[in-house]
C-alpha angles and dihedrals in degrees: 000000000000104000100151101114093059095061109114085253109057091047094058087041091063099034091054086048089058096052095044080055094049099046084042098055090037083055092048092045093062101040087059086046101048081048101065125069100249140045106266107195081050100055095037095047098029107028091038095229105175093171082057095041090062092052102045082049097050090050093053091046084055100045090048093049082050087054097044099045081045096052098039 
Protein backbone atom coordinates (compact mmCIF):
# COMPACT_ATOMS: atom_id res chain seq x y z
CA UNK A 1 0.00 0.00 0.00
CA UNK A 2 1.13 3.82 -0.49
CA UNK A 3 2.08 4.94 2.99
CA UNK A 4 4.34 7.24 2.25
CA UNK A 5 2.68 10.30 3.43
CA UNK A 6 2.44 9.07 6.83
CA UNK A 7 6.33 8.70 7.32
CA UNK A 8 7.62 11.54 10.33
CA UNK A 9 9.07 13.42 7.51
CA UNK A 10 6.59 14.12 5.24
CA UNK A 11 4.62 15.12 7.64
CA UNK A 12 7.14 17.97 8.93
CA UNK A 13 7.78 18.72 5.53
CA UNK A 14 4.16 19.75 5.01
CA UNK A 15 3.55 21.06 8.03
CA UNK A 16 6.64 23.44 7.69
CA UNK A 17 5.25 24.28 4.07
CA UNK A 18 1.99 25.42 5.65
CA UNK A 19 3.41 27.57 7.95
CA UNK A 20 6.05 29.19 5.31
CA UNK A 21 2.39 29.91 3.23
CA UNK A 22 0.84 31.22 5.91
CA UNK A 23 3.75 33.70 7.16
CA UNK A 24 4.15 34.42 3.47
CA UNK A 25 0.49 35.43 2.72
CA UNK A 26 0.28 37.29 6.44
CA UNK A 27 3.72 39.39 5.04
CA UNK A 28 2.05 40.18 1.70
CA UNK A 29 -1.21 41.15 3.43
CA UNK A 30 0.32 43.90 5.24
CA UNK A 31 2.51 45.24 2.75
CA UNK A 32 -0.71 45.82 0.49
CA UNK A 33 -2.20 47.15 3.31
CA UNK A 34 0.35 49.38 4.40
CA UNK A 35 0.24 50.35 0.62
CA UNK A 36 -3.14 51.75 0.34
CA UNK A 37 -4.21 54.85 1.80
CA UNK A 38 -6.45 53.63 4.37
CA UNK A 39 -6.62 50.89 7.11
CA UNK A 40 -8.27 48.09 5.63
CA UNK A 41 -9.33 45.72 8.48
CA UNK A 42 -10.82 49.11 9.94
CA UNK A 43 -12.79 50.09 7.24
CA UNK A 44 -13.89 46.49 6.35
CA UNK A 45 -14.80 45.48 9.96
CA UNK A 46 -15.87 49.30 11.39
CA UNK A 47 -17.03 51.18 8.58
CA UNK A 48 -18.96 47.75 6.94
CA UNK A 49 -17.39 48.19 3.18
CA UNK A 50 -18.52 45.25 1.37
CA UNK A 51 -17.24 46.67 -2.14
CA UNK A 52 -13.67 46.85 -0.11
CA UNK A 53 -14.13 43.63 1.57
CA UNK A 54 -14.19 41.65 -2.31
CA UNK A 55 -11.42 43.06 -3.18
CA UNK A 56 -9.43 42.64 -0.27
CA UNK A 57 -10.71 38.84 -0.61
CA UNK A 58 -9.85 38.42 -4.10
CA UNK A 59 -6.46 39.70 -3.43
CA UNK A 60 -5.90 37.27 -0.70
CA UNK A 61 -7.26 34.44 -2.83
CA UNK A 62 -4.60 35.57 -5.30
CA UNK A 63 -2.00 35.94 -3.18
CA UNK A 64 -2.74 32.40 -1.61
CA UNK A 65 -2.99 30.50 -5.50
CA UNK A 66 0.87 32.58 -6.05
CA UNK A 67 2.09 30.82 -2.70
CA UNK A 68 0.75 27.49 -3.46
CA UNK A 69 1.89 27.18 -7.16
CA UNK A 70 5.28 28.63 -5.57
CA UNK A 71 5.52 26.31 -3.05
CA UNK A 72 4.20 22.92 -5.25
Amino acid sequence: MGFEYLKPGVILASLLFALIGVVIFWVCFVIIDKLTPYDLWAEIVEKQNKALAMVVAAMCLGVSIIVAAAIH
